[in-house]
N, C-alpha and C positions, 0 to 999 in steps of 0.2 A: 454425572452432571450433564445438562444439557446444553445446547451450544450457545443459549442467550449470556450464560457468564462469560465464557470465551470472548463472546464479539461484544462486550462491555470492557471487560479488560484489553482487547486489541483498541479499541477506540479511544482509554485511557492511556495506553502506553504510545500513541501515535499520536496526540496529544502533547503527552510531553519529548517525542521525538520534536515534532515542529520547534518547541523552547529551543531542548539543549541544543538540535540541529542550527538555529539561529546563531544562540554564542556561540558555539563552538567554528561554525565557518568565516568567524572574523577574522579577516585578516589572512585567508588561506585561500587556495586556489579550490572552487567548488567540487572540481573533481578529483583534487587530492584527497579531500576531506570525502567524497562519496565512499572512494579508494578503504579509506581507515575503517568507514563507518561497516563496509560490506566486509574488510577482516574483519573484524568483531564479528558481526553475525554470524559470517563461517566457522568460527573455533567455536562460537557460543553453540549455535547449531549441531555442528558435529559432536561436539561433546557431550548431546544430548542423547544424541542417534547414538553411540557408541556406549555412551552409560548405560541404557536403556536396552541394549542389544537389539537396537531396530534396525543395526546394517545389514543383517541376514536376508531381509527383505528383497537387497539389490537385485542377487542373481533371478529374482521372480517376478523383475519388471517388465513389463511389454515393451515395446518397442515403441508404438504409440503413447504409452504411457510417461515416457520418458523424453519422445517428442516435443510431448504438451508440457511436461515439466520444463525443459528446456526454452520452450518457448517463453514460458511464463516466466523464467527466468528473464532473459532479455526484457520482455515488456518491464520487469520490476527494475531491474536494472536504467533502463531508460526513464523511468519513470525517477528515479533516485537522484539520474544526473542531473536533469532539467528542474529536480524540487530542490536540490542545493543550488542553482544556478538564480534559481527563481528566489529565493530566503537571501542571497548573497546579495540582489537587488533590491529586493521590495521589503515590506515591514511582512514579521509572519502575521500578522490580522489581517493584514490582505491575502499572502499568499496562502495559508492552510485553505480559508474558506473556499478559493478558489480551485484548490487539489483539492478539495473535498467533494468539489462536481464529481468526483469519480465514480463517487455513489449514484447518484441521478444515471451517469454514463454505465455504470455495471445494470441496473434497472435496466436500461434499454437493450442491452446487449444480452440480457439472461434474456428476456422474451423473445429476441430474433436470434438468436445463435442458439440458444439449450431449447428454446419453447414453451417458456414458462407464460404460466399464464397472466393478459392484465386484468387490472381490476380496476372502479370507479377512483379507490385510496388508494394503489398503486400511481396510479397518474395525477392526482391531488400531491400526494409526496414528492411525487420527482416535481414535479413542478414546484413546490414550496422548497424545495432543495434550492433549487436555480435561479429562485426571484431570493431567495436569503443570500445565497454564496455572493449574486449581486447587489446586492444592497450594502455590502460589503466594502466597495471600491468606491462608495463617496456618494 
């Protein structure tokens, strides 16, 4: 399979994270509720890596490798608390659209940080990204 079902389904299941993330942080402290959210992915996670026997892999990860896992870690993490904090305040048809600049903001940051290249629809999309995510707020 190729990655276009993947990042359809990641898009559909993020999707309905924004929902359930919405009910489910009512009435709870946003970062208790990140707290829960991030157990579950972990045993979900691990249980995948471990069924699958993909923890073999560990001892044959770079150092670098593990870095930028690490880092990316943090950034998701940070990225979790401020979107529960963000849903705990505002309606989610404000807030997803708005996390969803991420997209526009990953576009930019592939072309200056990896070097990808732009193109005339690369910059047509991020920009219809950022005039929709705004249009969004009224």
């Amino acid at each position: 399979m190729t990655w276009l079902p993947y990042a359809l389904l990641s898009a559909a299941f993020a999707a309905a994270t924004a929902i359930l993330a919405k009910i489910g942080v009512a009435g709870v402290p946003s970062n208790l509720a990140t707290a829960i959210r991030t157990g579950v992915i972990l045993v979900f996670a691990w249980g995948i890596v471990l069924a699958r026997g993909e923890h073999q892999a560990l001892a044959s990860l770079s150092r670098k490798t593990v870095l930028f896992l690490v880092l990316s870690g943090i950034a998701t993490g940070l990225s979790w608390l401020a979107y529960f904090r963000a849903l705990q305040l505002g309606p989610a048809s404000r807030v997803a659209p708005i996390d969803k600049l991420s997209l526009a903001m990953t576009l930019v940051l592939a072309v200056g940080v990896l070097g990808e290249p732009w193109t005339w629809k690369l910059v047509l999309g991020v920009g219809l990204m950022v005039v929709g995510a705004l249009l969004t707020l009224n």
